[in-house]
C-alpha positions in Angstrom: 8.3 -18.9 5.7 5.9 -16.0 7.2 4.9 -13.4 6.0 6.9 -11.1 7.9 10.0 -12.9 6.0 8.2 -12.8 2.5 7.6 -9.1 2.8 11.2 -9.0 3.9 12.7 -11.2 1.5 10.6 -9.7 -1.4 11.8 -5.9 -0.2 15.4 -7.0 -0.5 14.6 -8.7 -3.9 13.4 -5.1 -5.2 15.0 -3.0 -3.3 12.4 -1.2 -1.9 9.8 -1.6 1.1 6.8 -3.8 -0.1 3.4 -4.0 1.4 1.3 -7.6 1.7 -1.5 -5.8 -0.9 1.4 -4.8 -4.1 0.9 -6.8 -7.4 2.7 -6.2 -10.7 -0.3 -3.5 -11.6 0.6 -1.5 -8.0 5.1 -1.6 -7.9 6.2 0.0 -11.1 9.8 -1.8 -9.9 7.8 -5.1 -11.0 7.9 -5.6 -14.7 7.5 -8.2 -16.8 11.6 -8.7 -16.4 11.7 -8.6 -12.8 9.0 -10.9 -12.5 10.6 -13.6 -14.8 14.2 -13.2 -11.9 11.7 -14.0 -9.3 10.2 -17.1 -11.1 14.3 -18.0 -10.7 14.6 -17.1 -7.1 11.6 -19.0 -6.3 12.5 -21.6 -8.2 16.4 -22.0 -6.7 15.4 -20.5 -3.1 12.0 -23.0 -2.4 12.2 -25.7 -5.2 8.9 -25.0 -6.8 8.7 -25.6 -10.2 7.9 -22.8 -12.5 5.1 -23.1 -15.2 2.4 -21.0 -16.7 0.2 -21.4 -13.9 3.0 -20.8 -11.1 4.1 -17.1 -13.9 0.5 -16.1 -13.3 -0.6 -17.0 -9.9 2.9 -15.2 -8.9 1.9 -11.8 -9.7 1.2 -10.4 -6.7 2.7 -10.4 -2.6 -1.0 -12.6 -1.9 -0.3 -14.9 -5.3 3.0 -15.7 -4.0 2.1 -16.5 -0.4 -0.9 -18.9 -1.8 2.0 -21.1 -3.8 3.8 -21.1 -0.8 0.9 -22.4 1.4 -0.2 -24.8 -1.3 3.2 -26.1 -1.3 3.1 -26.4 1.9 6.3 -24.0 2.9 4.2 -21.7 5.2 4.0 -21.5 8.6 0.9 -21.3 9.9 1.6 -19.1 12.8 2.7 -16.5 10.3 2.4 -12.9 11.3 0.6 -10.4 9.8 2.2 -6.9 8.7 
């Protein structure tokens, strides 16, 4: 994963174009609801395993790319957009 295809992959999720800076406080699309799906989708589509910590950290485009590096599914020649 880069971040080219996690701003992809999380645009398709909510059907709209999202930005590497958006958070729950900044997409009106992400509520409380449509953050518990993507708890799922990360869950099902990268195996990690969702718990308070993950919930909160997970709140935002930067939160999400953090897990991902500390679980070690991010490339590190990832590209900036």
């Amino acid at each position: 994963m880069n971040e080219r295809k996690l701003l992809d992959a999380l645009s398709e999720f909510f059907g709209c174009h999202i930005k590497k800076d958006h958070d729950m406080s900044t997409l009106e699309r992400w509520d409380s609801f449509k953050h518990l799906e993507l708890m799922m989708m990360l869950e099902q589509e990268y195996g990690i395993d969702v718990d308070e910590k993950t919930i909160l950290q997970a709140a935002s485009v930067l939160g999400i790319k953090e897990l991902l590096m500390e679980r070690r599914l991010w490339q590190a020649n990832s590209v900036t957009g």
